[in-house]
Structure formats: C-alpha cells, structure tokens
C-alpha positions in Angstrom: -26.9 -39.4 -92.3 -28.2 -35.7 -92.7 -28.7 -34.8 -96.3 -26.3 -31.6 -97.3 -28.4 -28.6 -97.4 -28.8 -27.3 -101.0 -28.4 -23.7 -100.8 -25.7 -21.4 -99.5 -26.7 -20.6 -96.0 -25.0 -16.8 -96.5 -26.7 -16.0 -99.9 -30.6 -16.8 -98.4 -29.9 -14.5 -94.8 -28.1 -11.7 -97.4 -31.6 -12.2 -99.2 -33.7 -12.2 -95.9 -31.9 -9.1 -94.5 -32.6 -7.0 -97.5 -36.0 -8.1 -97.6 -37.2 -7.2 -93.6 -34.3 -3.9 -93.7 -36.6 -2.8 -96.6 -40.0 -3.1 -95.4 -39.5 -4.0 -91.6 -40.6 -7.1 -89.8 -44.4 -6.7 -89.6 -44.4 -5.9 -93.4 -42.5 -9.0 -93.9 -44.4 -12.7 -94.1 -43.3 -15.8 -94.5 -44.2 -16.1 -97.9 -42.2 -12.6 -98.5 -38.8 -14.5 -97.5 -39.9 -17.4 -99.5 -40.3 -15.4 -102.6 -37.2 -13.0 -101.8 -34.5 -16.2 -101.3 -36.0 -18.8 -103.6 -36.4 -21.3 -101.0 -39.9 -22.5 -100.2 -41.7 -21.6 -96.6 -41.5 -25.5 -95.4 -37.9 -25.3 -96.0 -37.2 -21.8 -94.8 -39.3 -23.2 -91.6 -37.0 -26.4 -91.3 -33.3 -24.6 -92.1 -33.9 -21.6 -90.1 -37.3 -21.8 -88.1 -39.7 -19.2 -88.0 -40.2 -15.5 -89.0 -39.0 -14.3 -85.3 -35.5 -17.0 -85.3 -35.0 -15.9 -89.0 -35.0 -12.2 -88.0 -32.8 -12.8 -85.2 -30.3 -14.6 -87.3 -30.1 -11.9 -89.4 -29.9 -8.8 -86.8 -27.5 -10.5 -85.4 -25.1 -11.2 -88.5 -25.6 -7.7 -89.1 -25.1 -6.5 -85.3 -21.7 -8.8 -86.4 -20.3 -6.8 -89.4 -21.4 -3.3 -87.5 -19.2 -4.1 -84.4 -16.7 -5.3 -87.0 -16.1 -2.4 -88.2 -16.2 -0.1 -85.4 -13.3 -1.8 -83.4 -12.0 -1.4 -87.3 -12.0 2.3 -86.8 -12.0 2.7 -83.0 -8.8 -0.3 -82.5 -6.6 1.6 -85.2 -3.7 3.6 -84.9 -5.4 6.9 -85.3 -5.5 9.5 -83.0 -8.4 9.7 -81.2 -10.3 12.9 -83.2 -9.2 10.9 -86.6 -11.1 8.3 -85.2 -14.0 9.9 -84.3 -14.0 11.6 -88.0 -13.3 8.8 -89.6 -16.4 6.5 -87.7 -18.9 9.9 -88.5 -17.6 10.0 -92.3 -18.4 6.3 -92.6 -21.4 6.9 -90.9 -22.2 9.7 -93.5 -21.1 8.0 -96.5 -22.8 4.9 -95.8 -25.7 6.7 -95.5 -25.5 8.6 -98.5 -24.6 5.4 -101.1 -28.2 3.9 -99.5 -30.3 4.8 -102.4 -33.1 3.0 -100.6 -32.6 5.0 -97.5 -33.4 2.1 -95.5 -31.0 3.4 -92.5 -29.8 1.2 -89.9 -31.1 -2.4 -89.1 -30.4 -1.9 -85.7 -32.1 1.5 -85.4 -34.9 0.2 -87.4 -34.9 -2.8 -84.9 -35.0 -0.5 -82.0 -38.1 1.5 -83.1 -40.4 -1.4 -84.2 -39.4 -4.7 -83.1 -37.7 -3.9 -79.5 -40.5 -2.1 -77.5 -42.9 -5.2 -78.0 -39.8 -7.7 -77.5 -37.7 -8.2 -74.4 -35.2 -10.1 -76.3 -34.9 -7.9 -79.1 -34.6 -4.9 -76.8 -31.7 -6.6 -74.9 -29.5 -6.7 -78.0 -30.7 -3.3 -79.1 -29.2 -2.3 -75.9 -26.3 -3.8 -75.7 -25.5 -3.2 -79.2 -25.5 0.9 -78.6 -24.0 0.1 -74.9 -20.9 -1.3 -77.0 -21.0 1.8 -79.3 -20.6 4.2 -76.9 -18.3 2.3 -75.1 -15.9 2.6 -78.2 -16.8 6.4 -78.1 -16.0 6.6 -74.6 -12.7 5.0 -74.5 -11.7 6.9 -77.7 -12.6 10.2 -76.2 -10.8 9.1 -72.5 -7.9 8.5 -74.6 -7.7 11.9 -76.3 -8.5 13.9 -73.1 -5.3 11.9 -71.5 -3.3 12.9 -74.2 -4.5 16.1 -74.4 -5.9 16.1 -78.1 -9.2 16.5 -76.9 -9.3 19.6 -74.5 -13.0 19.6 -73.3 -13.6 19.0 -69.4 -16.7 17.5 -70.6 -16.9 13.9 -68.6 -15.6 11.3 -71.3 -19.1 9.3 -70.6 -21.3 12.7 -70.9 -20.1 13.0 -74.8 -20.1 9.2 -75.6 -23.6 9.5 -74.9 -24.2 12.5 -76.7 -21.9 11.3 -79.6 -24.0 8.0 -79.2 -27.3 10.1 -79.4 -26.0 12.1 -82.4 -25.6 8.6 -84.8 -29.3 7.7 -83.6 -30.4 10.6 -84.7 -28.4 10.2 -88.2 -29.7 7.1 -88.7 -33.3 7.8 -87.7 -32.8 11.4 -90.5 -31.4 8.9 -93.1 -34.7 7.5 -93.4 -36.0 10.4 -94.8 -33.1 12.2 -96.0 -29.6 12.0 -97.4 -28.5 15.5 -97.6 -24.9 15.9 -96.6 -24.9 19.1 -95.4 -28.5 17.6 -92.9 -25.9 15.1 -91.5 -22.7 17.1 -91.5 -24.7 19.6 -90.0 -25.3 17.2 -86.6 -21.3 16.6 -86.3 -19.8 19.8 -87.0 -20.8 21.4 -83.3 -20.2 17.6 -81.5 -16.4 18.3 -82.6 -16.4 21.9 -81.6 -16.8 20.5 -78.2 -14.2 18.2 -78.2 -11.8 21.4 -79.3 -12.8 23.8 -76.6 -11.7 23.9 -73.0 
C-alpha cells in the first residue's frame, strides 16, 4: 500500500508558480523549487517529476483559474459592452495590485518557453484561441442586438481586442500606470460605439 503523501499537493504548485512567474523557467532550478516549497529535489522529482512536468502542472492550473474567470465575466448576464468593461477593468486592476509586476504566466510562457517548445506553444495557443473566442462571441452578440454598432467583422475586433490584452500584459511588466493601460482600451471601445 502507497504511503500518503505528506504535504498538500496545492500549497507546493502555489509555491512553484510563484517561484518560475517571478523569475521565469530558465532562471528557475531544481534546487530553486526545492528551497521555495520546502520539499527536497528527490521528492519534488518523485511527486511531480521534473523541472519541465512541474512547469506544466503549474501553467496549466493557472491556464485553469484564467479560463475560470473569463466564462465568469463573458457567461454572465451582462450586456455585451459591460462585459467587455468589466473583463478590461479586471485586466487593469489585476495588473495594478501586482506589486511584483510579474504580468501574465501565460504571456510570460509565450515569450520564453513556447518558441523553443512545441508543446508549450500548443497550449499558449489554444489558451488565447479560447480568449478571443469569448471576445468574439461577446461582440457577435452585441452587434445582433444592436449595442455594439460597428460593421467591424466580430472576428476582426476579437483579435484586435485579443491583441490589445497582450499588449497589457507584456506593458505590465514594466509598468503599472493606469492611465498607460486605460490609455490602450479607451479607443478599442470607441470602435465598438461607432457605425
């Protein structure tokens, strides 16, 4: 009979998360996790396998959580401009409280890991495919029912919405400023307003 494991599986990824979002997967050893969850490397090797499977476990927990909460935002009751505010406030605000500015995992993932990693680059992928997918419904939705007036193709601005929360995440990095990020949504909703 397998011996029960003797830490909390959650509380070591939360720890391993933090430590390659801060300083990115090449920065990040073996012996870095070790020291960050507590655990030692033979046993971080036999719970969760090495540095690659452990960064995979954790991208994808928080790939999890991300999706989470937009179909939070995009599957509510709002109208489809409120829910387009409301995703690019969180966006903002998240960004903001991250005194660390260590921006997105995903995003981070994207620039380092993905071009080197076919794998990686998949779920990079199909993470942002998903994103704008929940953009692109949302803004369908509005143009149906007339709240958003542009005759801009619905798949056209998904990207370009898509593209604008890259380019928030890649600016969070090296700046928190609201009125730097407020300043990259203000004109994506004047198109949505104008026929």
């Amino acid at each position: 009979m397998a011996r029960p494991r003797e830490f909390d599986e959650d509380t070591v990824l939360e720890a391993a998360t933090q430590r390659f979002w801060t300083n990115g997967y090449e920065a990040t050893s073996m012996r870095d996790l070790a020291d960050r969850t507590g655990m030692t490397t033979p046993s971080l090797y036999n719970a969760f396998g090495d540095k690659r499977a452990i960064y995979r476990l954790v991208l994808d927990r928080y790939v999890r959580r991300a999706l989470e909460s937009c179909s939070a935002i995009f599957g509510d009751d709002d109208p489809p401009l409120r829910a387009l505010e409301r995703y690019f406030d969180a966006l903002i605000e998240e960004t903001r409280a991250d005194a660390l500015q260590k921006g997105c995992f995903v995003v981070n993932t994207a620039l380092e890991v993905a071009p080197h990693d076919a794998d990686f680059r998949d779920l990079v992928t199909n993470v942002f495919g998903r994103i704008e997918k929940y953009m692109r419904d949302c803004i369908v939705r509005g143009q149906s029912d007339g709240t958003i007036r542009t005759k801009l193709p619905a798949a056209d601005l998904a990207r370009l919405f898509l593209g604008a929360t890259l380019g928030i995440r890649v600016l969070a990095r090296t700046s928190s400023e609201r009125e730097l990020l407020t300043g990259v949504v203000r004109p994506l909703f004047a198109l949505l307003r104008t026929k």
